[in-house]
Backbone as a printed PyTorch tensor [residue, N CA C, xyz], in Angstrom:
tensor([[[28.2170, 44.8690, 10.8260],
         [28.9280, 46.0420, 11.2820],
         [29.5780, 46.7860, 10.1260]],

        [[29.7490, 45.9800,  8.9660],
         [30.5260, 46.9000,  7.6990],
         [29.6420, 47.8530,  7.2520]],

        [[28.0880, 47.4840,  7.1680],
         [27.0760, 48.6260,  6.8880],
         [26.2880, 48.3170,  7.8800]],

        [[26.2120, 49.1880,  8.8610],
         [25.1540, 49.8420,  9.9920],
         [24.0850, 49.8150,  9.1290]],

        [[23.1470, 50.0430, 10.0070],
         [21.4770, 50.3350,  9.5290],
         [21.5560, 51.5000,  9.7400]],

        [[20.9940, 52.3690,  8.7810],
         [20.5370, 53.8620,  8.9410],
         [20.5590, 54.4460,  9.9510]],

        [[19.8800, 53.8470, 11.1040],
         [19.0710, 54.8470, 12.1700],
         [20.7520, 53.9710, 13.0200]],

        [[21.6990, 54.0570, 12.6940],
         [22.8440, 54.4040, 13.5260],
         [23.7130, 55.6130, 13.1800]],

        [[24.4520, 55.6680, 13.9020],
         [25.2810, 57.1000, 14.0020],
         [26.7080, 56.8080, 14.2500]],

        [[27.2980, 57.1800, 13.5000],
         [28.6470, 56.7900, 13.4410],
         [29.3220, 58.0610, 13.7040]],

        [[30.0530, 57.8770, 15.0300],
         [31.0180, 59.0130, 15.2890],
         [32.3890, 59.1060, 14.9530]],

        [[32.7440, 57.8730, 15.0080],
         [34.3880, 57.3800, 14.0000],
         [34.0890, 56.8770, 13.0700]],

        [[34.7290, 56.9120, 11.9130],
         [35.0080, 56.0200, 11.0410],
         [35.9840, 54.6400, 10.9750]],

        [[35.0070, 53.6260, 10.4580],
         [35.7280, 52.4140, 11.3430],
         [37.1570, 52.0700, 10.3060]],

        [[38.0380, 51.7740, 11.1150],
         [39.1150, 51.2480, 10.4030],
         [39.1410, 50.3780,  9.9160]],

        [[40.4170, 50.1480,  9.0960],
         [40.4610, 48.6540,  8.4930],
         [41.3850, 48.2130,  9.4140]],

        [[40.6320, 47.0300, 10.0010],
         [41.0430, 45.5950, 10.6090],
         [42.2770, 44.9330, 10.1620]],

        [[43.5270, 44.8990, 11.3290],
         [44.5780, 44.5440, 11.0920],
         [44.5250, 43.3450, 11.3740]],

        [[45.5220, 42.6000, 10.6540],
         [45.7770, 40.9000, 11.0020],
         [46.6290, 40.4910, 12.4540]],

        [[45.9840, 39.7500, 13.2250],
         [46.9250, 39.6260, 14.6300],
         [46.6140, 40.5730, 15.9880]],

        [[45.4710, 41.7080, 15.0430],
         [45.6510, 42.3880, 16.1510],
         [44.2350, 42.1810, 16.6600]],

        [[44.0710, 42.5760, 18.1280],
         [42.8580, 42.4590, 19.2080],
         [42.0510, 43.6450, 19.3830]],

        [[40.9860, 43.5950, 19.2050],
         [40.3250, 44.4180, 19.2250],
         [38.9020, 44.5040, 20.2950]],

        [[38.2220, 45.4260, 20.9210],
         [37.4780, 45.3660, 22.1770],
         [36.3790, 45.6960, 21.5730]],

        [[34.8520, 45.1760, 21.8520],
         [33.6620, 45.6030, 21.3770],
         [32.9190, 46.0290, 22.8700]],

        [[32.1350, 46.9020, 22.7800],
         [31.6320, 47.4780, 23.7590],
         [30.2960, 48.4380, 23.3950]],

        [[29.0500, 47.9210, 24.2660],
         [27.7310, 48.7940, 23.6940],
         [26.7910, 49.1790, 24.6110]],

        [[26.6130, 50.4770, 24.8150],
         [26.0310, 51.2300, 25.5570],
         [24.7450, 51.8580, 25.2940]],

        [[23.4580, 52.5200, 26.2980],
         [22.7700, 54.0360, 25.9580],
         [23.2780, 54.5150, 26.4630]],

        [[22.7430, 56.1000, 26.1110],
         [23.7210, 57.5250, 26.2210],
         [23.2880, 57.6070, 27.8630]],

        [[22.5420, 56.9920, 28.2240],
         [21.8900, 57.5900, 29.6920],
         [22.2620, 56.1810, 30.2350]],

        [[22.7600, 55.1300, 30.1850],
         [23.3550, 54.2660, 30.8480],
         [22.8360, 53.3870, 31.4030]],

        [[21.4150, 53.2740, 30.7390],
         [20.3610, 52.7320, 30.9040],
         [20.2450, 51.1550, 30.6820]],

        [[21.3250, 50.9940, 29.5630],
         [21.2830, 49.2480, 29.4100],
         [22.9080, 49.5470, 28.6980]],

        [[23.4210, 48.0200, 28.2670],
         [24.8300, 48.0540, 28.1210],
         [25.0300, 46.7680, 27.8250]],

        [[26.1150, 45.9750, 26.9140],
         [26.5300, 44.7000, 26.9660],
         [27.4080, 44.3590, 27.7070]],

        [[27.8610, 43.0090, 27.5030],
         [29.0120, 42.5700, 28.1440],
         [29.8900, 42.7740, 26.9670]],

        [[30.8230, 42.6770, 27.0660],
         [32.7350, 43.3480, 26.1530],
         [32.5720, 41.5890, 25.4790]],

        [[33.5140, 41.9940, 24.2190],
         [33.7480, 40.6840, 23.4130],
         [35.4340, 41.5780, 22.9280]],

        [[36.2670, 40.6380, 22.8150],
         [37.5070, 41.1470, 22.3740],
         [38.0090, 39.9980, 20.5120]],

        [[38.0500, 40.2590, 19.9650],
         [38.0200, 39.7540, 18.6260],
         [39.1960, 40.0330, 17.8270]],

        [[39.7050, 39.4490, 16.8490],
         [40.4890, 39.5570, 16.1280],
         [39.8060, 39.0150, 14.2360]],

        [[40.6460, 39.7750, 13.6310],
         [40.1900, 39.6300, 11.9120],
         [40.1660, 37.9190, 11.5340]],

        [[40.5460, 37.4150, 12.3640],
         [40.4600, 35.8680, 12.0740],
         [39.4520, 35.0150, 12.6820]],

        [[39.2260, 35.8150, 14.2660],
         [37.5700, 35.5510, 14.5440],
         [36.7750, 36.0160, 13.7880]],

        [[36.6630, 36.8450, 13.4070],
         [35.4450, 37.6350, 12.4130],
         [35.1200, 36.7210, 10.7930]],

        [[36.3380, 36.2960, 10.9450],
         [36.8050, 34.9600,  9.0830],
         [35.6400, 33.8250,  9.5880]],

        [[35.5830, 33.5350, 11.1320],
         [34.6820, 32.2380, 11.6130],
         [33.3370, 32.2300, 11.3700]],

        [[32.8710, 33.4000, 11.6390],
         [31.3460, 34.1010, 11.9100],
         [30.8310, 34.0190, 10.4070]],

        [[29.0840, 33.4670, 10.2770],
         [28.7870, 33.4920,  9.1820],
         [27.3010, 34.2490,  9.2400]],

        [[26.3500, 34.8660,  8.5700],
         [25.6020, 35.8180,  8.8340],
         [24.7170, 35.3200,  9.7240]],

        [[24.2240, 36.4080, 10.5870],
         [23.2220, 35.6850, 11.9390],
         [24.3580, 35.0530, 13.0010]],

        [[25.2780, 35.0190, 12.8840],
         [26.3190, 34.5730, 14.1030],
         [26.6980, 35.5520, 15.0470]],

        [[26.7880, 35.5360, 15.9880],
         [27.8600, 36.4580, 17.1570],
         [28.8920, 35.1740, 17.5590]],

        [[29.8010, 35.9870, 18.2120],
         [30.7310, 35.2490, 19.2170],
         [29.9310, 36.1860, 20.6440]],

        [[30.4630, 35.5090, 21.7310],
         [30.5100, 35.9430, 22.6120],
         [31.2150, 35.4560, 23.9800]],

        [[31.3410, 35.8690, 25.2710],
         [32.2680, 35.7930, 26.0260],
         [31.1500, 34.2680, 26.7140]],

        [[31.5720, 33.3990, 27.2720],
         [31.4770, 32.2460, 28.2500],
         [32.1060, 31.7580, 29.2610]],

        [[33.2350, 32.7290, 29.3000],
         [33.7430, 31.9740, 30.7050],
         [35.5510, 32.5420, 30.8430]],

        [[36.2390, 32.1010, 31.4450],
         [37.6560, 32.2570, 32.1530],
         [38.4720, 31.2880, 32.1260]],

        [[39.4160, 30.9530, 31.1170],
         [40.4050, 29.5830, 31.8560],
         [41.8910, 29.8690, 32.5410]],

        [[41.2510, 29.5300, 33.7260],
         [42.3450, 29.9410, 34.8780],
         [44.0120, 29.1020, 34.6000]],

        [[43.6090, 27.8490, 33.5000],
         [44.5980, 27.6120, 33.2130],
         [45.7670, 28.2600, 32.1160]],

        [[44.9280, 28.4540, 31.2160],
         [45.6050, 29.3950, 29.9980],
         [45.2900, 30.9310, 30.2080]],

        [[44.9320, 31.0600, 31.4620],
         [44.7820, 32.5080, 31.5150],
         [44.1440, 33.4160, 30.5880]],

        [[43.0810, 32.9820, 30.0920],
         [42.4520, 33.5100, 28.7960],
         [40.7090, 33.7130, 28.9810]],

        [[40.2370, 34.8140, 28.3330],
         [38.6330, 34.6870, 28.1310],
         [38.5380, 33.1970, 27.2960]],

        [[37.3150, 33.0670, 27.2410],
         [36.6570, 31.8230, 25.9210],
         [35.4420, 31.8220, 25.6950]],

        [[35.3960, 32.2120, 24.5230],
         [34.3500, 32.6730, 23.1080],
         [34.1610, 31.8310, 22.5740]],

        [[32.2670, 31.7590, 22.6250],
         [31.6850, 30.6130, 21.3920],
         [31.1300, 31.5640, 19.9700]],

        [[30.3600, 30.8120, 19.6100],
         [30.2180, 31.1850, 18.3650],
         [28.7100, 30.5730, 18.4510]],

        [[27.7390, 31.4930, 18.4930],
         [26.0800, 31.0010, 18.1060],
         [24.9530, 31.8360, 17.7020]],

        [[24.0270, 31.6850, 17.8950],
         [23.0210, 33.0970, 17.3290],
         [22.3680, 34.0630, 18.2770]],

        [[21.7920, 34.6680, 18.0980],
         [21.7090, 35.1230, 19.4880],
         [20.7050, 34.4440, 20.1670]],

        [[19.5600, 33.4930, 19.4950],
         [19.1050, 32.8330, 20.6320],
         [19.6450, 31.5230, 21.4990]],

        [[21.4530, 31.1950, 20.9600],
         [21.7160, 30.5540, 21.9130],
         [22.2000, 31.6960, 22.9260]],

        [[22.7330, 32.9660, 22.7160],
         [23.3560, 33.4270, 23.7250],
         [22.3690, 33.7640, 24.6700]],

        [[20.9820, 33.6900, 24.4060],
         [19.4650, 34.2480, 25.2870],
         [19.8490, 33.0250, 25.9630]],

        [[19.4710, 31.9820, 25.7700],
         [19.5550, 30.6200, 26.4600],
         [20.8190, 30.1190, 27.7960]],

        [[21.8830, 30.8370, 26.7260],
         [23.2060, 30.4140, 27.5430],
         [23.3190, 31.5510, 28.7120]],

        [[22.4660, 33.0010, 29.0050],
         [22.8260, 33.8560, 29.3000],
         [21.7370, 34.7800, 30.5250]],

        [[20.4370, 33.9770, 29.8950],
         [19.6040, 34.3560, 30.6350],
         [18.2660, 33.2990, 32.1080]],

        [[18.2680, 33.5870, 32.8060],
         [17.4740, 32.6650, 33.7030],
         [16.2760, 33.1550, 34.0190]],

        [[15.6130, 32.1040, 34.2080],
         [14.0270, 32.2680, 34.6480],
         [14.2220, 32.8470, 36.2310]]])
């Protein structure tokens, strides 16, 4: 995400990433045609991730009241995410 590939388009310029703070990822087409699921991250998740990694969302703990994010490539998230 620090250098996009060419054939992206950047309408903001991305900030620099504060310490502590939360931040929302979110990805769309313009015609609404396909879309992800949201990942919320902080500069210290991003310290975890090593190239070829995502985090992504897995689940709800109703006890700590919190999302919970793993950390894998994307063909575990195909695996963890998709069904026959």
């Amino acid at each position: 995400m620090a250098e996009p590939r060419a054939s992206w388009r950047v309408e903001r310029k991305l900030v620099t990433l504060q310490p502590g703070r939360s931040y929302p990822l979110y990805g769309w087409t313009r015609d609404n045609s396909s879309s992800t699921g949201d990942v919320t991250f902080t500069l210290a998740d991003l310290e975890q991730l090593n190239p070829g990694q995502v985090r992504y969302l897995v689940g709800y703990d109703e006890k700590r009241e919190e999302h919970v994010y793993e950390i894998g490539s994307p063909i575990t998230i195909r695996a963890d995410s998709c069904s026959e």
